[in-house]
N, C-alpha and C positions, 0 to 999 in steps of 0.2 A: 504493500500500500504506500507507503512512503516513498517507494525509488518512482510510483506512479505519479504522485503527487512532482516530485523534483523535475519529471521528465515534462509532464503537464505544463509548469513552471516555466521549464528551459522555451519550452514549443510557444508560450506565452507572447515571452520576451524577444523571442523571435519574431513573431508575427508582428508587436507590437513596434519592433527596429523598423520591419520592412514596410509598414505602415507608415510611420516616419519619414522615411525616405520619400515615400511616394508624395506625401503628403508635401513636402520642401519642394517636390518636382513641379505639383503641381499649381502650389503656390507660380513657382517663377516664371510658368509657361502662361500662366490667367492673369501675371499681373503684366500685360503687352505695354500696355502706355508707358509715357513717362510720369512721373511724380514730381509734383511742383510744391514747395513748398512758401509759407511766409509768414515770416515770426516778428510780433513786435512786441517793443518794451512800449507801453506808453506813459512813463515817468522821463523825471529828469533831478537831478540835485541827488548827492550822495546817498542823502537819510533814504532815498528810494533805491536804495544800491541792489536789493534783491530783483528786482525785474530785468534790471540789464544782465545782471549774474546768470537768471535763469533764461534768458535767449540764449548767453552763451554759451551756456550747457545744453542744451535743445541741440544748437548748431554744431556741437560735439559729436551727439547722437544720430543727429542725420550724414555725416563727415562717414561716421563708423560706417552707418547703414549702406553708404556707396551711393548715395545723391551728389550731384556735382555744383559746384558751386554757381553755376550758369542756370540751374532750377532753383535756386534758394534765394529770398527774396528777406532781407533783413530792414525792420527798422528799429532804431534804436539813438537816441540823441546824444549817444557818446562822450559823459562828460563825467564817468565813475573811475576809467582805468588809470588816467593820470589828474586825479584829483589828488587837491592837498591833504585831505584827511585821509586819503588809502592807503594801511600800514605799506601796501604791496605797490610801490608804484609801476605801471603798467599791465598789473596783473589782475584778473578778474575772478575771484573765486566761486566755484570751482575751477574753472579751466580757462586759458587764453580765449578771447573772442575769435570767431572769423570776419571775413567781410561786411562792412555797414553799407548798404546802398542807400539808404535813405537815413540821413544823421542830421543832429542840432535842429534849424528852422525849416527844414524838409522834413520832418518828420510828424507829419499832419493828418489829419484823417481825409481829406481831400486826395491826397497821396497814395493813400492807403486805398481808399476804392479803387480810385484810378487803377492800382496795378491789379488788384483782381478784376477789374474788366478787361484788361490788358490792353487799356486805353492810353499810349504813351502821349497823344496831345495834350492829355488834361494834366498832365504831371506836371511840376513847377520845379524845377531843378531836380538835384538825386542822381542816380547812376542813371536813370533810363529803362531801368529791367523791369520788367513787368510778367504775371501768369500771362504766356504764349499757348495755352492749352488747347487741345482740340477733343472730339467728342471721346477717347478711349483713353481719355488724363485721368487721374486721381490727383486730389487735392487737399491739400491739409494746413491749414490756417491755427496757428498758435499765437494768442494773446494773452501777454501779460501783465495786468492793473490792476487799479482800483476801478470795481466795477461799482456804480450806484444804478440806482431802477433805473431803466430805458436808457441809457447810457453806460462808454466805458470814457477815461479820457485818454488824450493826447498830450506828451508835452508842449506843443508849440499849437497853437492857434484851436478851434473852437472842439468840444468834445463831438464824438463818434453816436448817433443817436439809433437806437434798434431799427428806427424806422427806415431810416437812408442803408442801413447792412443789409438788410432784407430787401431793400426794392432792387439793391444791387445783384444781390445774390439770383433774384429772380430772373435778373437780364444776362446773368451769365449760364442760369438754365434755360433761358427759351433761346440765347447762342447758340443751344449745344457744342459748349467748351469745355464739359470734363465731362467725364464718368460718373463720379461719386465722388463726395468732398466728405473728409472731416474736420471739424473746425472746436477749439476749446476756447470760450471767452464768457463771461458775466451770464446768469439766468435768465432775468429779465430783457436780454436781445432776444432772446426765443421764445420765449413761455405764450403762448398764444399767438405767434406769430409766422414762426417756420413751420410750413406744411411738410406732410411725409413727400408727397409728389417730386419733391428738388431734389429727391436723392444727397440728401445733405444730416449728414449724426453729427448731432451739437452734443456735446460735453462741459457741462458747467461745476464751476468749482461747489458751489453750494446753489441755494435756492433764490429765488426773487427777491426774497425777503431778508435773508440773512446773509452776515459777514463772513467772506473767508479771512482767512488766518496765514500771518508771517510766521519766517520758522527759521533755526536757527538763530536765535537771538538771545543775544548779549545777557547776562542773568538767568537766564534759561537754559533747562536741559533736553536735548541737546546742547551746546552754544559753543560758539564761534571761538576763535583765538583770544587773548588778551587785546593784544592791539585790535581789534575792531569792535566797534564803535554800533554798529549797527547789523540789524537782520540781513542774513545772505538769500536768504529764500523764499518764496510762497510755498503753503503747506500742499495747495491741489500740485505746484508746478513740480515741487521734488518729488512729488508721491508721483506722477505719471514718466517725468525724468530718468529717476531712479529706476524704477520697474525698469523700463525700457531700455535700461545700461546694462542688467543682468540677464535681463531671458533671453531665450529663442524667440525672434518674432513672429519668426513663420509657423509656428506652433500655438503662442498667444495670440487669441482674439481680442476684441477692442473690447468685447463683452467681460471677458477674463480681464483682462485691467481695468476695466471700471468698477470691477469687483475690488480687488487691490486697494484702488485709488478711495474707494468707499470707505474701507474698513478703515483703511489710516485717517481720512479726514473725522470719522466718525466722530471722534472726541477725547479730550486729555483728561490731565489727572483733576485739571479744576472744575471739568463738566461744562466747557466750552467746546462745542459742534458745528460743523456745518454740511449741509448734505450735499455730495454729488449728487447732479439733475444730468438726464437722458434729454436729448428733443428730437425732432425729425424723424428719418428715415430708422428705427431703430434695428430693421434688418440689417443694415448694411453693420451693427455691433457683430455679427458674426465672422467676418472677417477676418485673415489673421491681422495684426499692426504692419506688418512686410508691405502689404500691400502700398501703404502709404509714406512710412517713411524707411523703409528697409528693415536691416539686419546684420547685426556684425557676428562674420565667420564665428568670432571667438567663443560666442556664446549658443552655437548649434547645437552641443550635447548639457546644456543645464536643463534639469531636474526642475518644475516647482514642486513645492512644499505643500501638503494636502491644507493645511491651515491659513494658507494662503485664499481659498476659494472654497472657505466655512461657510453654511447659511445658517450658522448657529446663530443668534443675535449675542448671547455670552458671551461665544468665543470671539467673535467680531472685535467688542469692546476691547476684551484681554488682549486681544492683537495689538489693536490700536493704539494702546495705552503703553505697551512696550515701545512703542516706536515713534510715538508723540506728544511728550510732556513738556509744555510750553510754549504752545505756539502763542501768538499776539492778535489780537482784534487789526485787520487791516486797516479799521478806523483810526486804534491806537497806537501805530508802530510807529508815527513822529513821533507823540508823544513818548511813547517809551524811549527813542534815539534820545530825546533833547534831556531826559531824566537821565538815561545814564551816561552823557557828555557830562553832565551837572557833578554827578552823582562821585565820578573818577576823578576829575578836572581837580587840583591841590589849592587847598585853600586858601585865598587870600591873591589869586594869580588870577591875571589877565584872561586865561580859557575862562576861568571857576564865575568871573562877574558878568564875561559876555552867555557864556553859557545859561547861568540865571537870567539873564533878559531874553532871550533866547526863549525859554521855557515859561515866563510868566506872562510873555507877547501870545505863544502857542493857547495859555491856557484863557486867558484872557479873549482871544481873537475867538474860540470856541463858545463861551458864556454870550458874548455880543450877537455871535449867529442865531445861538440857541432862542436868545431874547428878542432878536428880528426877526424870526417864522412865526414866532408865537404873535407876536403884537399883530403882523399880516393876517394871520387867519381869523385873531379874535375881533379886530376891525371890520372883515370882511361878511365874517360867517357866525360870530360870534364867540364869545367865550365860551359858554357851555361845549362847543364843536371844536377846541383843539387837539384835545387830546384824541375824536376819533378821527380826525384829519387828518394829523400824524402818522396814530396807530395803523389807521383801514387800511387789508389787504386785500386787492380781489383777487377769485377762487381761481385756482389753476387751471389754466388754461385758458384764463382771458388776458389780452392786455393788458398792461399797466394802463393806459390812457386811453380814452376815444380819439381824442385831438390833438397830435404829435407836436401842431405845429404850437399850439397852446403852449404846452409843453416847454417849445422851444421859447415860446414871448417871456417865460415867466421866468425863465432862467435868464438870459436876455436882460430883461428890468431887471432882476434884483442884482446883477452882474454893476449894471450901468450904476444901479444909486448906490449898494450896499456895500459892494466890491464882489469881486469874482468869487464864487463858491470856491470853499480849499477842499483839503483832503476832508476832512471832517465833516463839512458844511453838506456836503454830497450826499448826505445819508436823508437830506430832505426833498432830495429829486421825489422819491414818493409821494411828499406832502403837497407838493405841486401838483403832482400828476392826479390825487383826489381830489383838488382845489379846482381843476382844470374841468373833471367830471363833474363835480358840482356846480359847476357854470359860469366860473370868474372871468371878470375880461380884461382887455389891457386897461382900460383909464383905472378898475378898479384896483388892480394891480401897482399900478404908477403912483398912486396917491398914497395908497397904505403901505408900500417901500419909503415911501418921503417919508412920512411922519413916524416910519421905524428906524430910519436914518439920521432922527433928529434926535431922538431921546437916548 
């Protein structure tokens, strides 16, 4: 019985090898097109060092995978490698950057359509390279921000608004210029908006409603080196990075990494979460990741780990929790930089007094926001209605907004009188967006900014 069972076993493993194989073959004869890729950082200033960090780990990954740099379409505002504050000068941790086609005041969201239409008239300076795709492409679009509802930002000139990605997205499906697209950016660009029809799997770090999380950071475990100052990471961006450095691609599906990417964002040891969201096409999760952005040789005989693709909900967490204690509210990660510049900085020194004005600007510039939505809404709609103006979600799978362009007015005014939304401010793109459903218009808009501007 036993030499049965061993022989059984052997014949197992065998079949399972040639299965394998076939399986690799199969992959690289189905995936005929080329694979376009394009990766953006949309920050800029150091304290936002983790988004350029993780493009240029991404562009590591597709390097491995055997993408060529003539498919690779990078933006990034380029202003972390040789910055003054970087222990490492020129070096970008993890890994060396590749090529920037689109850097510093090119790097817009204007820009950004443009090359996925593969529209080079509309570009405004930059390399020129644009998605050249045709109908048997695969595509894969990696964005890396702060994402707030119906928008992500830009560093240079106006934010990226769901509505203008999708009308885009739409004209690059009725082109027929790819095959299938995967694309990773903010919730609310898709949550009621991306039809299955575009053959397009959206991958979002958490939901509409909630904050993803930086990682690697400073006082936290994991955390970075001494000398740095600030988060290297987003938590979705290394949980899909990472994966994707170890496995076989051609064996993992998109569905299988989003399992991964699940469990690790799920939540740390404080009981801060945020969930990866699926949109679109979700057949196209069956895939292997090869398809889109390759595969490096080196990793064609790794194993995963059965605990890796638990549907325990337990196990999930325990996973999770091993591999994720500390990440930072993406709301809070200036804040956290400018606390621990503060925090390090020697008393009584030039760092130590600017870093204090530094930090009391931040927290101060935040109470002033806070206290100009509220006074807008209580003006408009009244006090009893701010806090569900705020609050209110709509149910999944609608919209954020009826009236995009609404949307766009109110961000617009309160830009013009109150100052530009910051990092933080962004977490009221929501309250807009219900103020908008509600039926605000611009005069009333204009007036209730002025007199939040004055007080």
């Amino acid at each position: 019985m036993n030499h049965f069972i061993l022989i059984a076993s052997l014949l197992l493993l065998f079949l399972l090898n040639n299965f394998i194989v076939e399986a690799r073959q199969i992959a690289k004869s189905t995936t005929t097109g080329t694979r376009w890729v394009v990766l953006v950082a949309g920050s800029n200033y150091y304290e936002n060092y983790r988004h350029q960090a993780d493009v240029c780990h991404a562009y590591q990954i597709l390097k491995n995978g055997g993408l060529k740099d003539e498919n690779i379409i990078v933006f990034m505002y380029d202003d972390i490698a040789f910055n003054v504050q970087n222990p490492r000068p020129g070096i970008i941790i993890n890994k060396p950057c590749g090529p920037d086609d689109y850097t510093g005041e090119n790097c817009t969201a204007n820009n950004f359509l443009a090359v996925i239409l593969g529209n080079r008239t509309a570009l405004t300076r930059g390399s020129g390279k644009v998605v050249n795709s045709g109908p048997n492409d695969y595509i894969f679009i990696y964005y890396a921000d702060h994402g707030s509802a119906g928008m992500v930002a830009m560093p240079t000139g106006d934010d990226l608004y769901a509505k203008d990605l999708i009308e885009v997205l739409k004209k690059k499906h009725e082109a027929k210029s790819y095959k299938s697209m995967v694309t990773c950016e903010s919730g609310s660009m898709f949550d009621g908006l991306l039809t299955e029809d575009m053959n397009i799997y959206a991958v979002t770090a958490s939901t509409p409603a909630e904050s993803s999380y930086a990682m690697y950071c400073p006082g936290h475990y994991p955390s970075p080196e001494d000398d740095f100052e600030t988060c290297l990471g987003g938590l979705f961006s290394i949980s899909w990075i990472e994966d994707s450095e170890k496995h076989d691609l051609q064996r993992e599906t998109l569905q299988q990494q989003h399992g991964v990417i699940r469990r690790r964002t799920l939540v740390d040891y404080l009981g801060f979460s945020s969930h990866v969201m699926q949109y679109g096409n979700k057949e196209l999760s069956k895939e292997p990741i090869f398809t889109y952005i390759g595969t490096n040789p080196d990793n064609d005989n790794f194993t995963m780990k059965a605990e890796e693709f638990s549907s325990n909900p337990s196990a999930e967490i325990a996973h999770s929790s091993r591999l994720t204690r500390g990440a930072v509210s993406q709301r809070d990660a200036q804040l956290h930089y400018l606390w621990h510049r503060f925090n390090r900085s020697a008393d009584g020194s030039s760092e130590k007094i600017e870093a204090q004005k530094q930090l009391q600007n931040e927290i101060l510039s935040r109470q002033q926001v806070d206290q100009n939505i509220h006074q807008i809404i209580a003006q408009v709609f009244g006090e009893e209605n701010v806090s569900k103006m705020i609050e209110s979600i709509r149910p999944a799978g609608q919209p954020l907004v009826d009236d995009w362009d609404c949307l766009k007015m109110l961000v617009r005014i309160y830009g013009k009188i109150c100052g530009s939304l910051s990092i933080y401010g962004k977490k009221y793109t929501r309250a807009m967006a219900n103020m908008c459903n509600a039926g605000i218009n611009e005069k009333q808009m204009t007036l209730a900014s002025n007199q939040a501007s004055l007080k």
